[in-house]
Each structure stands twice: as C-alpha cells, then as structure tokens.
C-alpha positions in Angstrom: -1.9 7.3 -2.2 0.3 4.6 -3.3 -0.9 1.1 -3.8 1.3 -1.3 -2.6 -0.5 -4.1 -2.9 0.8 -7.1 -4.6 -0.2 -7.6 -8.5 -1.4 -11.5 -8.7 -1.8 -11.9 -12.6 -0.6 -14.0 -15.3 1.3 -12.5 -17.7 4.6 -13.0 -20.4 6.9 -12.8 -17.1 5.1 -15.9 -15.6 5.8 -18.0 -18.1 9.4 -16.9 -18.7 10.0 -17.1 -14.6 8.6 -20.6 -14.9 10.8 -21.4 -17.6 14.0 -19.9 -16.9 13.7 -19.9 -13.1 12.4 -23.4 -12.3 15.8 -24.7 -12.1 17.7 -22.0 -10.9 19.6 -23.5 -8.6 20.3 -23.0 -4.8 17.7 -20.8 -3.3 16.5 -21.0 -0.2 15.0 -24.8 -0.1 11.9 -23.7 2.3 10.7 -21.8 -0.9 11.3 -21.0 -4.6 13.2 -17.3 -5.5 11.5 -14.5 -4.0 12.4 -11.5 -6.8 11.9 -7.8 -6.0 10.8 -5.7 -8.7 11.0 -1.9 -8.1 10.6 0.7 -10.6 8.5 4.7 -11.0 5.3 2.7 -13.0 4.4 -0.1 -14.1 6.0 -0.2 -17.6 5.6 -3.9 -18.4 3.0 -7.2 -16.7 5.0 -8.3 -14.2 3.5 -11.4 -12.9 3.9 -11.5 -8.6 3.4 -15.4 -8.0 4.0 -18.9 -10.3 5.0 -22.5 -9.6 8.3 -21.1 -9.8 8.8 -18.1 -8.1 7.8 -15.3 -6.1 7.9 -11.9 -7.1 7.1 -8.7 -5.2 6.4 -5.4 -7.2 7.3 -2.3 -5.7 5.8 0.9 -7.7 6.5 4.6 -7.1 3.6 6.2 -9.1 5.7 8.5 -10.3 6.6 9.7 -7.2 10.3 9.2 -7.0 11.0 10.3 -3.6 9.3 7.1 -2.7 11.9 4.9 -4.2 14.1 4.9 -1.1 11.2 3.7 1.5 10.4 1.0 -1.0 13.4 -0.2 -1.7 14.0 -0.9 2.3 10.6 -2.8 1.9 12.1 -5.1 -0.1 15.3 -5.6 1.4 13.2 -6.7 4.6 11.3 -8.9 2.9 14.7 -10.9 2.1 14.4 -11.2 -1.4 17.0 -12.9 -3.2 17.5 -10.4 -6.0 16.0 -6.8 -6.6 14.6 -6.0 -10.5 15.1 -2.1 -10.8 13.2 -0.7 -13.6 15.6 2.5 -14.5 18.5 4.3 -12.8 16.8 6.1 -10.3 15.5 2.7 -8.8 18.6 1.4 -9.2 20.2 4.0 -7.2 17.6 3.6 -4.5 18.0 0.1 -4.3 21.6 0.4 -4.1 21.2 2.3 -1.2 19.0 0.2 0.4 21.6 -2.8 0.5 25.3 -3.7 -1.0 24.2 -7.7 -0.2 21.1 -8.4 -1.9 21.7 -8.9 -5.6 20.7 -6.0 -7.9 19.6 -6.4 -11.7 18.8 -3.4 -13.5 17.5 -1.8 -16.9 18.3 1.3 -17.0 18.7 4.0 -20.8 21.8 5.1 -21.6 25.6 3.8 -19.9 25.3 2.4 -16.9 28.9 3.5 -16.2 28.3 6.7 -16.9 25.3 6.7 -14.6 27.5 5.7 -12.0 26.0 2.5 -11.4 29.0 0.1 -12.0 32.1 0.5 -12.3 32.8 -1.2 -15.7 30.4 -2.6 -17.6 32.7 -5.8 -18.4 33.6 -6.3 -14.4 30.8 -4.1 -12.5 32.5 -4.5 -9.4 29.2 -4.1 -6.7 26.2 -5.8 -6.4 24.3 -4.4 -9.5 24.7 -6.0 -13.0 22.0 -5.6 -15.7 20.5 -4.5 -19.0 21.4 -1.3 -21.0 19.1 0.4 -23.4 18.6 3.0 -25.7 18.6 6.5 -23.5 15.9 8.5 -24.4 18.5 10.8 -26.3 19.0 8.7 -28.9 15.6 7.6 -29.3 14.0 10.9 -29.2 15.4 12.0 -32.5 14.6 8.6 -34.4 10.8 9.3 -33.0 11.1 13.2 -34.7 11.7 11.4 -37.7 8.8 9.3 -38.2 6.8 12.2 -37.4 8.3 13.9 -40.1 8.0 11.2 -42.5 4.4 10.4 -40.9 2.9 14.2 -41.9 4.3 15.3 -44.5 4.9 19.2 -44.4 5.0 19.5 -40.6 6.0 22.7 -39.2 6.3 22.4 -35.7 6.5 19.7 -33.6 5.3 19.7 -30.0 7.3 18.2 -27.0 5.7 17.1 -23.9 8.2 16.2 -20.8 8.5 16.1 -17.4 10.8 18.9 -16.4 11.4 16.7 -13.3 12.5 13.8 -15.1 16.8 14.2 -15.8 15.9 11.6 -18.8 13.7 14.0 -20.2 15.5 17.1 -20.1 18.4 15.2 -21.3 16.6 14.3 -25.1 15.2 18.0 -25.0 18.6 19.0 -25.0 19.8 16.8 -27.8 16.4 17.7 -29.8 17.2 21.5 -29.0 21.2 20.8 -31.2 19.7 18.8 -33.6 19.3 20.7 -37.1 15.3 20.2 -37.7 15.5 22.1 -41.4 11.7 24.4 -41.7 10.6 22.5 -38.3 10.1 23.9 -34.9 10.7 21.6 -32.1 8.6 23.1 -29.5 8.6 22.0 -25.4 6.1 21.7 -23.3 6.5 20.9 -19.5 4.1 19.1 -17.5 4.2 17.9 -13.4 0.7 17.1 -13.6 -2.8 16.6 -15.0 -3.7 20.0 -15.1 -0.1 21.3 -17.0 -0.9 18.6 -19.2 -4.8 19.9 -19.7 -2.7 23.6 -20.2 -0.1 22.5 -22.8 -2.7 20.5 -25.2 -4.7 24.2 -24.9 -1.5 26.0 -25.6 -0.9 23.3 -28.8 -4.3 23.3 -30.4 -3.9 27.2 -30.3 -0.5 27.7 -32.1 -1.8 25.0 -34.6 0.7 22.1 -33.8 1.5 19.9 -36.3 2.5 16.5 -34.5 3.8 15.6 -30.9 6.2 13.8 -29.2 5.7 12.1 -25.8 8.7 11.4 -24.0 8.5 8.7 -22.0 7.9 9.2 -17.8 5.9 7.8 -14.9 2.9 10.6 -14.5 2.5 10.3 -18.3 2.3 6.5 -18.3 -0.3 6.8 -15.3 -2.0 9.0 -17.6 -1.7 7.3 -20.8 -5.9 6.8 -21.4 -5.8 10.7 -20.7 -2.8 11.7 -23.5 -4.2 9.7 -25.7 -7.7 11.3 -25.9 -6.5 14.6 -25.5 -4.4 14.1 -28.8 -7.6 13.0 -30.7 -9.5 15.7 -29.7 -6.8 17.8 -30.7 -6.1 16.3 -34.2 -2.5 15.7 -33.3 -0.4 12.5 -34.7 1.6 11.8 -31.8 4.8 9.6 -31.4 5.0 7.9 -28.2 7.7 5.8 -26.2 5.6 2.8 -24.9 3.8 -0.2 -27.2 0.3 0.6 -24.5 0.3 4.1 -25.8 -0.4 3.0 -29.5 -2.6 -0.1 -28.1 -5.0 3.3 -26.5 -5.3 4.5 -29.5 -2.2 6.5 -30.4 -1.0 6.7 -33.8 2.2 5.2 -33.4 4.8 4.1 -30.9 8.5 3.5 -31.2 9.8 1.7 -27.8 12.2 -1.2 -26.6 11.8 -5.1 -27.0 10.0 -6.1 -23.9 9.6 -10.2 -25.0 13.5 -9.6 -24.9 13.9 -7.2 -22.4 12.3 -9.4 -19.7 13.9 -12.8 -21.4 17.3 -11.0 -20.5 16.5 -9.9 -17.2 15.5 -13.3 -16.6 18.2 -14.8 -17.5 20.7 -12.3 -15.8 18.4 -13.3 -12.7 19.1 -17.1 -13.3 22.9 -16.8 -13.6 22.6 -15.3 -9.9 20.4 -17.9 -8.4 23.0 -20.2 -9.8 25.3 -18.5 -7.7 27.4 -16.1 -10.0 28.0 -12.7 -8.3 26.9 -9.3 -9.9 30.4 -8.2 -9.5 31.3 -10.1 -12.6 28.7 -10.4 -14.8 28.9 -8.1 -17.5 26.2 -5.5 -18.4 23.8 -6.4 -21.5 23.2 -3.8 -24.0 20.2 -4.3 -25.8 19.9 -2.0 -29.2 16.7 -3.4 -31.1 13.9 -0.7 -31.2 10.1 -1.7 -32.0 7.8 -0.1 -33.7 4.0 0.1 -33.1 1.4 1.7 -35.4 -2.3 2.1 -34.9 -4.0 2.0 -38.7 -7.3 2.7 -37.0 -5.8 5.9 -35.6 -4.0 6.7 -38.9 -7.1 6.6 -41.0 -9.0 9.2 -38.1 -6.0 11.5 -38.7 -6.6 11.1 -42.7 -2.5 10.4 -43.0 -1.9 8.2 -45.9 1.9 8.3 -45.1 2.1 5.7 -42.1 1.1 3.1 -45.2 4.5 3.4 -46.3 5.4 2.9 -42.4 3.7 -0.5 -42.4 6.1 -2.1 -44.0 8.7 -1.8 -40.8 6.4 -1.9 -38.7 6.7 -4.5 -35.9 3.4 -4.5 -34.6 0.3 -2.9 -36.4 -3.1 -2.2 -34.7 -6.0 -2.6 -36.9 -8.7 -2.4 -34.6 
C-alpha cells in the first residue's frame, strides 16, 4: 500500500527552501509557498515543512499507474508549483492541470519527450531541469566496470522491462561495440525476478553488473546491494545511496545542484515569471561515488586508480 503520509524531516532541501524561498515574492500572504513534489521514489531528502515553505511529497512506489490520482491530490491541495521527479510525473502532472506551475527534472530532451515545446520558450506550464538520460550514462557506467576489473568478460544488466528509460540504455548498450565483453540483460518486475536473475548470474559466472536506475530497485536498494556481496559481483549503480549501502561504486547526477536549480527555477515563479518563458536547464556534471570498504571485500586493487576522480569516497 502506498504511504502517503507527509515526510517531516530536515534535510539539504530545507535549508536551500529557506534560503532561496524566504523571499520569493507574492504568494499567497495567509501562508508561505506550498510546493508539490511528485515523483515514482524518493530519490533525494525532500524536506515537507520550514520557516519558509511548505512542501507536500507525493510518492508512487514504483507504481506508475498511481501518478495520475496523485497528481490530482496535489492540484486540490492548491499548491503554488508542482516538483515532478522524471517524465512520467511530469506527464501526470500535466494532466492533472495547465494552471498550476510545473517544474520538472526529467533524463534526456525534454522536447523530445514532448514536454515543451522548445526548450528556450516552453510554451505551457512546465519549465525545468534536463539531465543526462540514462543512455548516455549507461555506457560511461560499463566503462568503469571495465576499468574497475580488469579482464571482465561479461557484464550483467539488471532493468526494469517496464521502465521506457531502461529499455532505452539496453538498447544503446546492445549497438555499442564492447570488444571480448558480453553485455548480458536481466529483467526484473519484482523481488522474486530479482532473487531469479542474481541465481541466473552467480551461475554463468558474471563478472560485474550494472544497475540501471528505477523505482522497485531504489525501494530495494538494501536488498541489491546484499545480493551483490553474496554473489561477489562489483556492481555499478545510478544512485549516490546505492554506494552509501555498501556498493562498490556509483556514478549519478549532482543532487546539491540538482535541487539548488530546481529551487531556483521555483523562485523565479513565485516571483511571478511564467513557465511559458523560462528556458529549460540542462545540467551535464556526473558524480562519482566509490565505496573503498567494498573495494577491498571484492580484492579489486583497480578502483585505487579510480580514487583520484572520485567525488565522494566511502571508507567506512
């Protein structure tokens, strides 16, 4: 069952609401801005309440035929902007209302995507941050697995069938020329498929694995992580809390920035700009986030050479 209760908890976006949104301008003058954030999970600490503002977090839990009856939970609420965490919420949202104020993040073009018209004049009432599709980054996360184990053979795969994102960097992983390495998929819609593929990995002798990023897997991030010790398998994954549970490493998007942006696109519309104008954000800076502790289990003397780029390193 979904919970829909509201997360009350201080984190990075409470102090960047208080910061940015304290003197936003002309809301509503019974109450500071009430923000909407919608998204499939969690992916970074929203904070719901500070001295500045409101904000009401709307989680699918992976299940994305749920967007749409959350998305009309916030539009009754009267928010004065929506935060959609990915193009499916941001379609969802758009549905939901062509008044309230929409700021998104979403991988990949936004245009493309259909979610604006131009990304210089958007033209509705969505403007927001673009990111690195999954695509792109897939390949760059191959690499350091490469570079990572030296001699790797074959690389394991695990998506979301489910997940258009997904199947999208399968494809580009499938036309990519991977010289004396086998890129091999595994799809998973639940626990149990995931339980199945690790079986099915640990049995052809996999050599490292890639975890692309999606809701069910970020609910079950503790769960991938373990099942990768227990199988031996250096894994790559596209979220900083992956590498934080103890996976080796971690290659994702900026989220100090990420969130100081979305702020700030926020602010301009309390101010009283119109999404219709501002231009999309594209944000191109990739992290990276390695777990020495992890390294050093795995016996990989490699991911020293890694440390040096490292962003973030997790020695215990």
């Amino acid at each position: 069952m979904i919970d829909r209760r509201v997360f009350i908890q201080r984190s990075t976006f409470a102090v960047l609401a208080a910061r940015f949104l304290a003197e936003a301008g002309p809301a509503a003058a019974h109450r500071g801005p009430r923000i909407g954030v919608l998204g499939d999970v969690n992916p970074i600490p929203w904070t719901v309440k500070s001295s500045a503002v409101e904000i009401e977090c709307r989680w699918a839990e992976g299940r994305h035929d749920f967007l749409l009856e959350l998305a009309a939970e916030l539009v009754k609420l009267d928010v004065d902007a929506i935060v959609a965490a990915g193009a499916g919420p941001t379609r969802a949202a758009m549905n939901a209302t062509r008044m309230i104020p929409i700021v998104f993040i979403v991988g990949g073009d936004p245009v493309t995507e259909g979610l604006v018209a131009s990304a210089v004049r958007p033209g509705s009432n969505a403007t927001g941050l673009s990111v690195p599709s999954e695509a792109e980054v897939a390949r760059q996360r191959v690499r350091l697995l490469v570079e990572a184990v030296p001699g790797v053979r074959q690389i394991a795969v695990l998506s979301n069938p489910d997940n258009a994102s997904n199947e999208s960097a399968l494809g580009h992983l499938r036309g990519a020329a991977w010289p004396a390495i086998e890129v091999r998929p595994f799809g998973a819609r639940s626990t149990e498929e995931i339980e199945r593929a690790f079986t099915v990995m640990r049995t052809e002798g996999t050599g490292g694995l890639l975890v692309l990023p999606d809701a069910l897997f970020a609910i079950h991030s503790r769960r991938l992580v373990d099942l990768a010790a227990e199988s031996q398998l250096p894994a790559v994954y596209g979220a900083r809390s992956f590498a934080e549970a103890g996976g080796l490493m971690a290659l994702h998007g900026d989220t100090a920035e990420v969130i100081r942006r979305t702020v700030g696109l926020v602010q301009r519309i309390l101010a009283g700009e119109k999404p219709s104008t501002i231009p999309v954000e594209h944000l191109t800076r990739l992290e990276l986030t390695m777990n020495l502790v992890t390294a050093r289990t795995l016996g990989l003397t490699r991911p020293r050479e890694l440390l040096a780029r490292a962003d973030a390193v997790i020695r215990g």
